[in-house]
N, C-alpha and C positions, 0 to 999 in steps of 0.2 A: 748365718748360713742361708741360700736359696734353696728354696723348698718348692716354689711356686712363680708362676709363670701367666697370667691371668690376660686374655687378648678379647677386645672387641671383634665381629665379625666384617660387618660391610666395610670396604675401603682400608681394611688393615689386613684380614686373610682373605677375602675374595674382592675384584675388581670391579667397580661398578663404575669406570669412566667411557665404557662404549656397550652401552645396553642394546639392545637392536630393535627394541620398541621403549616408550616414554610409559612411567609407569598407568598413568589413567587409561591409555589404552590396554596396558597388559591388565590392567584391574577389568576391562570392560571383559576382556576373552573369559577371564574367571567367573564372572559375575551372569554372564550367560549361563555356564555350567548352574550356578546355583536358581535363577530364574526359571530353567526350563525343569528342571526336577521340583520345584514346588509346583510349577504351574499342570504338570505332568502325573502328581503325586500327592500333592496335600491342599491346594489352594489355588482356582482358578486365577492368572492374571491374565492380560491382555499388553502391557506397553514395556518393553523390553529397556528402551530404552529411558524408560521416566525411573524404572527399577532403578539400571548403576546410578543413575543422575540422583538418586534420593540415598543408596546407599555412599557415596562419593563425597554427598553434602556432607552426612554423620560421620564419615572417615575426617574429613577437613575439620569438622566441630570441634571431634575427640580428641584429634593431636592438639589443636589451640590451645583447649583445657589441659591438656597433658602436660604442655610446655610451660604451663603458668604451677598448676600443683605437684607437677612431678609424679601423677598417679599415671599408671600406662594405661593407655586404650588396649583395648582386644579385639582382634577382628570377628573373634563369636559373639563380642557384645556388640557387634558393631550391625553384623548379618540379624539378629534377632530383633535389634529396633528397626532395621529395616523392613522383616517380615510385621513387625505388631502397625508397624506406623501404616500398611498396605492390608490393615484389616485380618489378617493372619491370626487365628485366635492359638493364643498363648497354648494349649494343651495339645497343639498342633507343631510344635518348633522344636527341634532338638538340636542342641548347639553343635555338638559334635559331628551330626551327620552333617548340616551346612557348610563344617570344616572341611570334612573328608570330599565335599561334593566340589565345593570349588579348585579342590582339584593344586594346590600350589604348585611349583616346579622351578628348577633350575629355570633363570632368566638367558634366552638366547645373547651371547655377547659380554655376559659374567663369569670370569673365571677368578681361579685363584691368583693371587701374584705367584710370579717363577719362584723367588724366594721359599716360600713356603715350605715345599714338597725337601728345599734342599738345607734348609734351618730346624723346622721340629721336632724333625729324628734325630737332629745333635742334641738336642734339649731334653727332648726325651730319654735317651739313651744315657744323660747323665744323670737319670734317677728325678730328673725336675720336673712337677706335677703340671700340665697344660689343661688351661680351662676356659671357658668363653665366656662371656658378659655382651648381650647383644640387647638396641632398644628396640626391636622390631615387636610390631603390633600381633604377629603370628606367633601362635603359642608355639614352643623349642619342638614338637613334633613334623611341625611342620615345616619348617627350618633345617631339622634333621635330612629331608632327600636332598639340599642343596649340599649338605659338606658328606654325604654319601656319595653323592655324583661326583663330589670334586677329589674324594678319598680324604678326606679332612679328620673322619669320627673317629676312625680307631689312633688317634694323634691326643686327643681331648677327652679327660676324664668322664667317666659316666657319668659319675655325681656333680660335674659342673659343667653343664652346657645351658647356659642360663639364658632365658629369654624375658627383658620386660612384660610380658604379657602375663608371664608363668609366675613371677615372682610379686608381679603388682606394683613395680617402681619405676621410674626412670631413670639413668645413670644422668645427672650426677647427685643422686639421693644415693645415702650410705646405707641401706638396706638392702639395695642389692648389689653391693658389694659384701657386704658384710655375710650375704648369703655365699656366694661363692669363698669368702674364706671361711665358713660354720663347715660349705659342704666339701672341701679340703682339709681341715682341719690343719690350717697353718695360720699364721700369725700375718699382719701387716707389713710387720719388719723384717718375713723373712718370703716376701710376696711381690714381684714389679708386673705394673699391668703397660699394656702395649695400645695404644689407640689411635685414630686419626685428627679426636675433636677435643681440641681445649676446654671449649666448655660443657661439656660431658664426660669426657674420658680423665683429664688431666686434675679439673678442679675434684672428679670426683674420688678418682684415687687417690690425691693428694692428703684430703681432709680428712679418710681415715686412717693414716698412715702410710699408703701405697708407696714406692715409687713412681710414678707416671712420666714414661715412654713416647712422646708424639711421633709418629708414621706420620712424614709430610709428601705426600704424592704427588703436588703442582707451585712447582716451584718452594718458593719459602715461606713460611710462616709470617704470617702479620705482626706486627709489631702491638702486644699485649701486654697486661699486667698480669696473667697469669703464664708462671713460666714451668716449661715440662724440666723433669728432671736428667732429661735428653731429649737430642732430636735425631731420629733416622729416615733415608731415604730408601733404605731394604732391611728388611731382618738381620741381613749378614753383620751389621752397624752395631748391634745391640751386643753381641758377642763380646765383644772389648769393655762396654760398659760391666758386663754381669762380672769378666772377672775383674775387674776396678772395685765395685763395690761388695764383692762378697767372692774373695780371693781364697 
């Protein structure tokens, strides 16, 4: 029986193929916010620009290591070596406020796919639980105003709007998968997740039992050894498979 419904965020419910700025420049807009409120408020600095340049190094470090141990980077661990590495003394830092100060937001030029709005209320409506599994470095609060703006949240269970950052893994490490079916409380067998990335999405629900779903947005799929347990080009696609496998 389906129980569960389990979707990545970027490139499978929201569109990230015409962003309207490249993200290092969108990183620089934010990084300002955080810049001029320490220099404003806890800690003289002077070069604006040496700031993102040193925070942008640490962001690039984090994911490298990320991608090798599958530990998530956090963007508040990220902003806090940036303030200690510029002399900021430790009893001066609070992670959270640096969150709240950089300010995240809907990216001008990301929307959701059309799909969406007109597939999770069938899903939903049949009693199937929707939940999110995203590897973004932004803890799920933050993340939270982009599927409020898009009207995404009340679609996606409370207890499962999962963010690498929050849970400490990267998919496709089975613990945070295996967090979103604890915070479900459904089974693997009776659970399909939806994603854009083979080797994130696919290998990782695969290996704990998932079924795994590929969203192929540009053209087709490469030719791999790791094969998804289907392929769609919209949501609407995956409807025939749910009742195939769990009629």
């Amino acid at each position: 029986m389906l129980k569960a419904i389990l979707f990545d965020l970027d490139d499978t419910l929201i569109d990230w193929r015409n962003p309207a700025t490249n993200w290092q420049e969108g990183s620089r807009t934010h990084m300002r916010n955080v810049f001029n409120y320490l220099s404003n408020h806890i800690h003289p600095l002077e070069d604006e620009d040496g700031f993102h340049d040193l925070a942008w190094e640490l962001t690039l470090q984090e994911w490298d290591s990320a991608r090798r141990t599958l530990q998530a980077p956090h963007m508040g661990d990220i902003l806090v070596k940036t303030c200690l590495t510029l002399g900021i003394p430790a009893e001066q830092i609070d992670t959270e406020i640096l969150l709240d100060v950089y300010d995240w937001q809907p990216v001008p030029g990301v929307v959701p796919f059309d799909d969406v709005h007109e597939v999770l209320p069938i899903l939903q409506q049949r009693g199937i639980k929707l939940g999110l599994i995203t590897n973004a470095f932004q803890p799920m609060r933050m993340r939270i105003r982009e599927l409020d703006a898009f009207g995404l949240t009340g679609y996606l269970h409370p207890n499962c709007r999962l963010s690498a950052a929050d849970v400490g893994f990267l998919k496709p490490h089975p613990r945070i998968f295996q967090a979103a079916l604890d915070a479900l409380e459904v089974e693997a067998s009776e659970t399909v997740f939806v994603g854009d990335s083979l080797e994130a999405d696919i290998i990782g629900a695969q290996a704990v039992g998932i079924r795994g779903v590929l969203r192929v947005n540009n053209g087709f799929s490469r030719p791999t050894s790791i094969i998804p347990d289907a392929e769609i080009r919209s949501l609407h696609d995956l409807l025939p498979y749910l009742e195939e496998w769990f009629a």
